[in-house]
C-alpha positions as CSV (number, residue, x, y, z in Angstrom):
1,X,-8.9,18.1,12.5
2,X,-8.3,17.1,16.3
3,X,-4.4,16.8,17.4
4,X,-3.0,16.9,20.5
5,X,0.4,17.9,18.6
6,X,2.1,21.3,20.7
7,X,5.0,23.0,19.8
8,X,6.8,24.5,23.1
9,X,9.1,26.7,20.9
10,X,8.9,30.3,19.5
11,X,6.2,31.4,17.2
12,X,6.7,33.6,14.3
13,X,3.7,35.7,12.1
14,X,2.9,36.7,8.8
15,X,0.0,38.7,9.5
16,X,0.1,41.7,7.1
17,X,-0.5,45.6,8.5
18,X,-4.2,46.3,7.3
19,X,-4.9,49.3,5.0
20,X,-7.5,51.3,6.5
21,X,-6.8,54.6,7.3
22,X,-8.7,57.7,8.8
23,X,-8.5,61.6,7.5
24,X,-8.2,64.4,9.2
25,X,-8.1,67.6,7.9
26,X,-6.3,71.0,8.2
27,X,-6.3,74.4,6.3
28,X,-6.3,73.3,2.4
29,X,-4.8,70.3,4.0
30,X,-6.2,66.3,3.8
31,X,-3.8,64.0,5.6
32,X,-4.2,60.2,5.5
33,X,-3.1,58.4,9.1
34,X,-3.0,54.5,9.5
35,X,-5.8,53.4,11.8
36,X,-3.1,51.9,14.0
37,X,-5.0,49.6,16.9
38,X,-5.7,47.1,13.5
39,X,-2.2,46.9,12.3
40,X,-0.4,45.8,15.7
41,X,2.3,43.0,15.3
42,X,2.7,40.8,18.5
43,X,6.1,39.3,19.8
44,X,6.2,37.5,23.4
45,X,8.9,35.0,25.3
46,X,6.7,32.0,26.3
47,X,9.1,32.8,29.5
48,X,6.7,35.9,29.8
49,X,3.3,33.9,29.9
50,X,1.7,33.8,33.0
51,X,1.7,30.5,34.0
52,X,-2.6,29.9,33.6
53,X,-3.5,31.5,30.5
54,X,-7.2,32.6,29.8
55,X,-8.3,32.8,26.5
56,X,-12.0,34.1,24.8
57,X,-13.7,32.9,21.6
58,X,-17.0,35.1,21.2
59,X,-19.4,34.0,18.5
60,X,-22.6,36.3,17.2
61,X,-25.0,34.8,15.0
62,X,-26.8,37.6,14.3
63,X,-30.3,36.0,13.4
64,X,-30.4,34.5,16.6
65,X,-32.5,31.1,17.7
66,X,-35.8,30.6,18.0
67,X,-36.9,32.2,21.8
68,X,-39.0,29.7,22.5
69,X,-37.1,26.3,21.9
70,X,-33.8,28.2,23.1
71,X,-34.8,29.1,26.9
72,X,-35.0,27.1,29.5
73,X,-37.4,26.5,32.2
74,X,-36.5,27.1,36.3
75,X,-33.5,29.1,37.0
76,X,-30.2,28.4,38.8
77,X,-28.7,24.7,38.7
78,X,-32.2,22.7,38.6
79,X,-33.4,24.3,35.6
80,X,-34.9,22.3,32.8
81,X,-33.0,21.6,29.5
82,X,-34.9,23.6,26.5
83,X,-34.9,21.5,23.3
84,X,-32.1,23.4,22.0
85,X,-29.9,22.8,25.5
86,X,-31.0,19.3,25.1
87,X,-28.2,19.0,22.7
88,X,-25.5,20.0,24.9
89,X,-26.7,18.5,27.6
90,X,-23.5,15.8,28.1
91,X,-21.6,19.8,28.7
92,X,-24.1,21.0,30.7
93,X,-21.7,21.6,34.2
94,X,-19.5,23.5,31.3
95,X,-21.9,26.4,30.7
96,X,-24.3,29.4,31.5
97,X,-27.6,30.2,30.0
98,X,-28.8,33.8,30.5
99,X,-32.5,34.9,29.6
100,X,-33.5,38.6,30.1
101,X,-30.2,40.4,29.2
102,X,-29.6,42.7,26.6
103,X,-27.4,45.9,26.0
104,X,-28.7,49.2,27.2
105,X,-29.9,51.4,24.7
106,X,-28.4,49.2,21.6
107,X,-31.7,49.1,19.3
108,X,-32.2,49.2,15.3
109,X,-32.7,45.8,14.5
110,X,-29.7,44.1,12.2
111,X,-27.4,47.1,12.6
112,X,-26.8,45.8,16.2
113,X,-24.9,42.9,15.1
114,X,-21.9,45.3,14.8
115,X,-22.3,46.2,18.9
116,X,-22.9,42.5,19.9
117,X,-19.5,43.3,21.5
118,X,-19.5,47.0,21.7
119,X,-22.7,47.5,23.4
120,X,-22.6,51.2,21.6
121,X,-26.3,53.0,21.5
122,X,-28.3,53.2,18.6
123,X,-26.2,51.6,15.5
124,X,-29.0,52.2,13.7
125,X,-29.0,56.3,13.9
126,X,-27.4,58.2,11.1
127,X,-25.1,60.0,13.4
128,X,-24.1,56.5,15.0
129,X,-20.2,55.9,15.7
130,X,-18.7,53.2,17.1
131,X,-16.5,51.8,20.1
132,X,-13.8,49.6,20.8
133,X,-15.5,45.8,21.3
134,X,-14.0,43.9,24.1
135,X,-11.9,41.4,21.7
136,X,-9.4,44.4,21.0
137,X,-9.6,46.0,24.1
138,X,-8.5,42.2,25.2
139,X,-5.9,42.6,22.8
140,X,-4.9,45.9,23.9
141,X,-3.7,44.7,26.9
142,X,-2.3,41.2,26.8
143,X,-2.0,40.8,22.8
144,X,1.8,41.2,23.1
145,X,1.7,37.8,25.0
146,X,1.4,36.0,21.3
147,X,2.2,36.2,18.0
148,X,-0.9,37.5,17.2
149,X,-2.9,39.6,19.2
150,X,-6.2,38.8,18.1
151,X,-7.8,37.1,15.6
152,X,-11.7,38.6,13.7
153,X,-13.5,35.8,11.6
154,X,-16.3,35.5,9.9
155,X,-18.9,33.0,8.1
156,X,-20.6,34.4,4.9
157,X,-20.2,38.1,6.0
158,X,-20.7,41.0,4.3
159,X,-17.5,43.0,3.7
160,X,-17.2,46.4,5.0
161,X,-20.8,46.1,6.6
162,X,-20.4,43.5,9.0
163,X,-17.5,42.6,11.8
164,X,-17.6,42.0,15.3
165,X,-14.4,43.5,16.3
166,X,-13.7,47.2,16.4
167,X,-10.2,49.8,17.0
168,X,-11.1,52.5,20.1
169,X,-11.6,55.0,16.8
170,X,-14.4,53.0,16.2
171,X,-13.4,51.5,13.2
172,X,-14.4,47.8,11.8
173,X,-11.7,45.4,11.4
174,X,-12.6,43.2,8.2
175,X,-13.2,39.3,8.8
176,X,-10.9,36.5,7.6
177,X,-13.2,34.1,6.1
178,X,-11.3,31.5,5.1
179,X,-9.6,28.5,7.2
180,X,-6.8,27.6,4.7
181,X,-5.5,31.1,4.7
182,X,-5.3,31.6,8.8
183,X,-4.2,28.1,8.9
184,X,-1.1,28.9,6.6
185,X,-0.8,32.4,8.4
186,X,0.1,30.0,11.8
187,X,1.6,27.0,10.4
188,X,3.3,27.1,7.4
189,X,7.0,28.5,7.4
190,X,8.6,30.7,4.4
191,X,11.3,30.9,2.4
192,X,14.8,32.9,3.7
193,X,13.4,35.0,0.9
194,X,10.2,35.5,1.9
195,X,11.0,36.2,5.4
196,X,13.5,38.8,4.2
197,X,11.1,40.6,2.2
198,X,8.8,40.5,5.0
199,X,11.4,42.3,7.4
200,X,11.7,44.6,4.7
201,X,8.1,45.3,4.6
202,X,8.0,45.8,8.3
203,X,11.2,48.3,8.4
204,X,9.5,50.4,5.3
205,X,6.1,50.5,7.3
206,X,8.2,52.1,10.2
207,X,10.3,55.0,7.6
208,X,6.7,55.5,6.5
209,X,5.5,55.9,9.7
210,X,8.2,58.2,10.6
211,X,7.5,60.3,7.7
212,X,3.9,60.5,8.1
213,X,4.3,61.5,12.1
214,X,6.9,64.4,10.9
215,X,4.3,65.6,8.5
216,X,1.4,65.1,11.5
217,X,2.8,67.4,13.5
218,X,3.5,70.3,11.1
219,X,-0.4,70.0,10.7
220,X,-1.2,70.2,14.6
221,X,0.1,73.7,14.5
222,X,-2.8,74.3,11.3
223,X,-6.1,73.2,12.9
224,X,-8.7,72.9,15.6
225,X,-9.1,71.7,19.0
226,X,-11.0,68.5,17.8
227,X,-8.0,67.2,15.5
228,X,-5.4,68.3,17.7
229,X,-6.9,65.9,20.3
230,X,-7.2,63.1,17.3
231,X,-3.5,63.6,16.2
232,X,-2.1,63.6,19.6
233,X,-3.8,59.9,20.1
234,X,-2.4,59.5,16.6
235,X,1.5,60.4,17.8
236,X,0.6,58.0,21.1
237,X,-0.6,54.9,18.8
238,X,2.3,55.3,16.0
239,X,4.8,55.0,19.5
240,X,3.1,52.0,20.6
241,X,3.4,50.9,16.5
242,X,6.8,51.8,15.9
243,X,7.7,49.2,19.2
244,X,5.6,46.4,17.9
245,X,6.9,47.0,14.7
246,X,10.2,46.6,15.7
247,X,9.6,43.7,17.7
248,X,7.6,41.6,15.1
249,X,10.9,41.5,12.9
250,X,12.8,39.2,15.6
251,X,9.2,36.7,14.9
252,X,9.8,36.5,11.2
253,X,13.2,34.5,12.1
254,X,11.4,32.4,14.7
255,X,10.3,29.0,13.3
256,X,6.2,28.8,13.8
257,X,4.3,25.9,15.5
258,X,3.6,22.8,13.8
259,X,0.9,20.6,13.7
260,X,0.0,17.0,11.9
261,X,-2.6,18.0,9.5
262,X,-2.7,18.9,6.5
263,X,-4.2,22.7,5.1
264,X,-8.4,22.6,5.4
265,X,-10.1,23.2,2.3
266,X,-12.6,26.3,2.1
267,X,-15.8,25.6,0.9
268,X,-16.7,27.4,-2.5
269,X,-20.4,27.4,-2.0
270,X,-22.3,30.4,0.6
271,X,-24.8,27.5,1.2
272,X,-22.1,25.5,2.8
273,X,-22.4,27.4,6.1
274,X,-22.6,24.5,8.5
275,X,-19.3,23.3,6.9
276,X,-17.7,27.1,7.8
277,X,-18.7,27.7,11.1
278,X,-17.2,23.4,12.0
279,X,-14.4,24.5,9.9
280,X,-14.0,28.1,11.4
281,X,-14.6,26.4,15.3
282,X,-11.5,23.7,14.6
283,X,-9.0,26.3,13.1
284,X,-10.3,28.4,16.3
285,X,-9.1,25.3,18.6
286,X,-5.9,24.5,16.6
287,X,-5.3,28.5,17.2
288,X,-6.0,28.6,20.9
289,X,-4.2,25.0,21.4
290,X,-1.0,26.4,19.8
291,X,-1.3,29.8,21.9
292,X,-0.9,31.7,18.6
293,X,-3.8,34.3,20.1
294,X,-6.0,34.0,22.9
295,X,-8.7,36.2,21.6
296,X,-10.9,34.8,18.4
297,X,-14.2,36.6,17.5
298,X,-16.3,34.8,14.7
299,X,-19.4,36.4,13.0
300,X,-21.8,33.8,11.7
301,X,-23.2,36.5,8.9
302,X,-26.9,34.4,8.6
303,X,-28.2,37.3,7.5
304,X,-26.0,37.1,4.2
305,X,-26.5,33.8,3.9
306,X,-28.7,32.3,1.0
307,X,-30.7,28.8,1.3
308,X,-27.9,27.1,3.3
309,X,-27.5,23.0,3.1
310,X,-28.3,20.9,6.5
311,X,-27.5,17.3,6.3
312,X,-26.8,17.5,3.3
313,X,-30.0,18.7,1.9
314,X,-30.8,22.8,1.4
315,X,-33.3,24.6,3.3
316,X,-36.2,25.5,0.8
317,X,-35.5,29.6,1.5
318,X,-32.8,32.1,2.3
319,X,-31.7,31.9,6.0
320,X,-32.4,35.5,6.4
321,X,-36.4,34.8,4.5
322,X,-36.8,32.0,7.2
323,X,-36.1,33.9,10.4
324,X,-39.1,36.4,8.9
325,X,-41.4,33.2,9.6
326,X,-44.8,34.8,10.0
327,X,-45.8,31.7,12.2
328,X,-45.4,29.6,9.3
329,X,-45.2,26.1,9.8
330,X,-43.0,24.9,7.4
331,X,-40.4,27.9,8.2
332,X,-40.2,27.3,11.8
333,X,-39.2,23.8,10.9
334,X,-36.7,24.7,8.6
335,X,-35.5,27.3,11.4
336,X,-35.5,24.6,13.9
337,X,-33.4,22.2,12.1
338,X,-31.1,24.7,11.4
339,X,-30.8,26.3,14.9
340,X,-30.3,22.7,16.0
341,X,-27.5,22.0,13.7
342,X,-25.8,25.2,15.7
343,X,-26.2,23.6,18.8
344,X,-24.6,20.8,17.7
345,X,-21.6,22.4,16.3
346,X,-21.4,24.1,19.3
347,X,-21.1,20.6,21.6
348,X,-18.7,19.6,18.5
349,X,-16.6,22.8,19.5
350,X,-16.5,22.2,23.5
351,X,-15.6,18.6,23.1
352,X,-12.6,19.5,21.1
353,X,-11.9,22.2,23.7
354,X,-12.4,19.6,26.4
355,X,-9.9,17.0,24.3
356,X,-7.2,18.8,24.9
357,X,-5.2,19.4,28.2
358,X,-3.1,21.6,29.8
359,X,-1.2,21.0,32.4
360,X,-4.1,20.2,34.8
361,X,-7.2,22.0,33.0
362,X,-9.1,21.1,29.7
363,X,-8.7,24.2,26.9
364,X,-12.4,24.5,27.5
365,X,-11.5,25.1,31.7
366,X,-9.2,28.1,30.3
367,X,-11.2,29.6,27.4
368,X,-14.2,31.5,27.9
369,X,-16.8,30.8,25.2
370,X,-19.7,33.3,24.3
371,X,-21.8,32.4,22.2
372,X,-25.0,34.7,21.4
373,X,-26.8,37.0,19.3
374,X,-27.7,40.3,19.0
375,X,-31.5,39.9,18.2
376,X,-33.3,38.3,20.8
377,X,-35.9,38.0,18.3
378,X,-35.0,37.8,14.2
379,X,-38.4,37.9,13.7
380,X,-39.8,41.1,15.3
381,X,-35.7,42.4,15.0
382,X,-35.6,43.4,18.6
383,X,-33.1,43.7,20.5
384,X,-34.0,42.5,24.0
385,X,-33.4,39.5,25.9
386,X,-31.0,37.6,23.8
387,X,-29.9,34.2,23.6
388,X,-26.6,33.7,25.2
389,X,-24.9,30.7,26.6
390,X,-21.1,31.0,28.5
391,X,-18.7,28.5,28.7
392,X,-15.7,27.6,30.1
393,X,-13.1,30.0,31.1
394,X,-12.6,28.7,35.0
395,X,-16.3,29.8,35.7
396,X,-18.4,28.0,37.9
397,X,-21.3,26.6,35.3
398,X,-24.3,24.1,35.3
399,X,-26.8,27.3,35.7
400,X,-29.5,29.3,34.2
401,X,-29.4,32.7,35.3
402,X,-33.1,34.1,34.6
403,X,-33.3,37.8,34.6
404,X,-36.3,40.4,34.2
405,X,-37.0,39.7,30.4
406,X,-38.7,43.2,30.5
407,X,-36.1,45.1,32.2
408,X,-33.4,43.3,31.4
409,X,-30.0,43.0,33.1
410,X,-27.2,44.7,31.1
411,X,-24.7,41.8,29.2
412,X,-22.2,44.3,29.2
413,X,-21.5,43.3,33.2
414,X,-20.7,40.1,31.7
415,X,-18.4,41.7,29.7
416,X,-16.5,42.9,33.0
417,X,-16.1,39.5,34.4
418,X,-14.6,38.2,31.5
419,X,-11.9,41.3,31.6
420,X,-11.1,40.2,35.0
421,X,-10.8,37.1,34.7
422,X,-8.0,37.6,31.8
423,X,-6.2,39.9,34.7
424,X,-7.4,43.1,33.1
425,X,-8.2,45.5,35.8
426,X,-11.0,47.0,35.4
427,X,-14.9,47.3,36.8
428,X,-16.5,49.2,33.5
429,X,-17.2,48.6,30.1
430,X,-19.6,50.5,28.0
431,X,-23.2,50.2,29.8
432,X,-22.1,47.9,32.1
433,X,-22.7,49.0,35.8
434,X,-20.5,46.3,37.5
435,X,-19.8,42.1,36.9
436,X,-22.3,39.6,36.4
437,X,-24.3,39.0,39.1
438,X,-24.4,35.2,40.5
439,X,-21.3,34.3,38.3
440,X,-18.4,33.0,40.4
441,X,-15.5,31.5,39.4
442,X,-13.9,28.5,40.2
C-alpha cells in the first residue's frame, strides 16, 4: 500500500456524529445530552497549518511482550539490543526504549488497558471513572487543523469494553475496526446527492442541538449543584459543536485527497490479527501522509483474540491462554514468535513512515510513535514497568532510558513532552509531575 501520491488541495469528511449520549436528571425529569467531545467535525485552510506539523500514532497491545526478551541491557546510547530490539535494529537512531515506568496508581490487571493513555487510578474499582486520554486532548486543541480531528482504531476489540481514547466526561469512544471503511471515509468522493443529504444531516444535528440546549436550561433552574456544573459544561461544548458543525458543511463541497490504490480488503477471520494490525499501520500512514488527522490511536485487543495465525500457520492456543504461560515451554515459544512478528510489523511501519518525505523531514521525523502496553507483565497482570518504545516525532533517539523498575518513573511525564512538542502549552497531565527526563529534542 506504499504511495508517495499527495494531494495539496482541500479535504472534505464524511465522518458521522457518534450516538452516545449521557443523562442527567432533574425533578421527575431524565434529559438525554450528546456527549459532544466525540462528535466534533474538523474544517482547516492548509493556509492555517503551521508550517512543521507533528503528528502521534499511539499503539497499546494490552497483553504486552515478554519482559525478559523485550528489555535491553546497559542504558543510554551503548545499550545492548534485546532479542526483540534486534529486529528493529536497522531504526535503532529512530527510537527510545524505556524500562521501569509505569502509571501511578493505575492497577487491576486488564482493566488498565483502558488508561494506557489516561493514566486514571484504579480502573479496576467499582466506583472507577474515567479521564480524557491524551489523543483527544490532542485533538482538543489542534483537531480543527484537519478534516478530522482524530482518528480511535482498533484490532479484534471488544465493543463497548475496550478503547484507548476517551471525551473529558470520561466516556469511551468506540474503535473503527476496519481499513476499507476509514479508507473510503478519506478517499472516496460522493455523489451531489449524497453530499447534500449529508449537509442536511449536519444542519438537523444543529436545530436538534438547539432544541435540546433550550430545553437544558429550563432544567438548570430544577436541580442540584452537581448537574448545574455538568449542564453548564454541556451549554460550553454544544457552542464549540454548533461552530464545528457549521464549519464541517463548507468540507462536504471540498473534493477529498486521492491516492493510487485501490480500497484494502478486511480480513473476515479474528485469527487474522497480524494481517489487521499491517493493514491498520498502512491505512494509519496513508492517513498521516495525506494530513487527514494527526492523531491515530490503535488498540491491538490480544486479549480478544482467539488462536491467531503467524506465517501462515495458527498458534496452538488463544493469544490471551498463551500469555498465562505458567513457564511452559511450548507457550513461551508460541508467545515469542508472536511478539516477534509485532516487532516486525513495527520496523514494517517506521520504514513506511521513513519512505515518505516532507519537505526536508521523513513522516517518521514528524510523527511521534508510542508503542506500549499497559501490563508490564500479562502473566502475573501487573502493571509496573511496561514495555514501551518511542519513535520519531523530532526526538533525539538511539537510547535506552533505564529507570528504578521498583519505583518506577511515571510515563505520564512522557506524556507532557509529547504535548509540547505538538505546541500544546502545558507542563501536567494526569500523574505526571513534569516531562521526561533525558529526552531532548532535535
Amino acid at each position: 500500500m506504499k504511495s508517495r501520491t499527495r494531494s495539496s488541495g482541500p479535504y472534505t469528511t464524511n465522518r458521522k456524529p457518534m450516538s452516545r449520549r449521557s443523562l442527567l436528571r432533574g425533578t421527575g425529569v431524565a434529559l438525554s445530552l450528546p456527549l459532544l467531545n466525540i462528535m466534533q467535525a474538523p474544517f482547516s485552510s492548509a493556509a492555517n497549518a503551521t508550517p512543521k506539523t507533528t503528528r502521534m500514532l499511539a499503539i497499546c497491545n494490552n497483553l504486552g511482550l515478554l519482559p525478559d526478551l523485550f528489555f535491553p541491557q546497559g542504558r543510554g546510547f551503548d545499550y545492548q539490543l534485546s532479542p526483540y530490539l534486534e529486529l528493529l535494529s536497522t531504526h535503532r537512531n529512530d527510537f527510545t526504549v524505556f524500562s521501569g515506568v509505569s502509571h501511578p496508581d493505575v492497577d487491576g490487571g486488564h482493566p488498565a488497558d483502558n488508561c494506557f493513555l489516561t493514566a486514571a487510578p484504579h480502573p479496576a474499582s467499582g466506583r472507577f471513572k474515567n479521564t480524557i486520554s491524551l489523543d483527544q486532548l490532542m485533538a482538543e486543541q489542534i483537531g480543527h487543523q484537519t478534516r478530522f480531528p482524530s482518528f480511535t482504531l482498533g484490532v479484534n476489540v471488544q465493543e463497548g469494553v475496550r478503547s484507548l481514547s476517551w471525551t473529558e466526561s470520561g466516556v469511551m469512544i468506540p474503535c473503527d475496526q476496519s481499513a476499507a471503511d476509514l479508507f473510503k471515509r478519506m478517499f472516496i468522493q460522493g455523489t451531489a446527492q449524497e453530499t447534500k443529504q449529508q449537509v442536511r444531516k449536519l444542519e438537523l444535528g444543529q436545530s436538534i442541538l438547539d432544541t435540546v440546549a433550550g430545553q437544558a436550561k429550563t432544567l438548570s433552574k430544577q436541580v442540584g449543584k452537581g448537574d448545574q456544573q455538568r449542564l453548564e459544561q454541556y451549554f460550553n461544548s454544544v457552542r464549540q459543536l454548533e461552530k464545528r458543525i457549521e464549519a464541517s458543511k463548507a468540507w462536504e463541497t471540498q473534493p477529498k485527497p486521492k491516492v493510487n490504490m485501490p480500497v484494502p480488503l478486511d480480513p473476515e477471520s479474528p485469527g487474522a490479527y497480524m494481517e489487521k494490525v499491517r493493514l491498520m499501520y498502512e491505512i494509519s500512514r496513508l492517513a498521516f501522509q495525506t494530513d487527514s488527522t494527526r492523531v491515530i490511536t490503535l488498540m491491538l485487543d490480544s486479549v480478544n483474540s482467539p488462536a491467531i495465525e503467524v506465517e501462515g500457520k495458527a498458534v496452538s492456543d488463544g493469544y490471551h491462554n498463551l500469555s498465562h504461560h505458567g513457564r511452559s515451554e511450548d507457550k513461551l515459544r508460541q508467545l515469542e514468535v508472536i511478539d516477534k512478528w509485532h516487532m516486525k510489523l513495527l520496523a514494517e511501519l517506521f520504514d513506511g513512515l521513513k519512505d515518505f518525505n516532507e519537505d526536508d523531514d521523513t513522516l517518521l521525523d514528524r510523527t511521534m510513535v508510542l508503542y506500549g502496553s499497559n501490563l508490564g507483565n500479562a502473566h502475573a497482570h501487573t502493571c509496573l514497568n511496561l514495555p514501551t518504545i518511542f519513535a520519531g516525532g523530532g526526538f533525539k533517539h538511539g537510547q535506552h532510558l533505564a529507570f528504578d523498575t521498583t519505583r518506577n518513573y511515571p510515563l505520564p511525564n512522557l506524556f507532557v513532552s509529547m504535548l509540547q512538542q505538538m505546541n500544546i502549552a502545558t507542563d501536567r497531565f494526569a500523574s505526571s509531575t513534569g516531562t521526561m527526563r533525558d529526552l531532548q529534542t532535535i
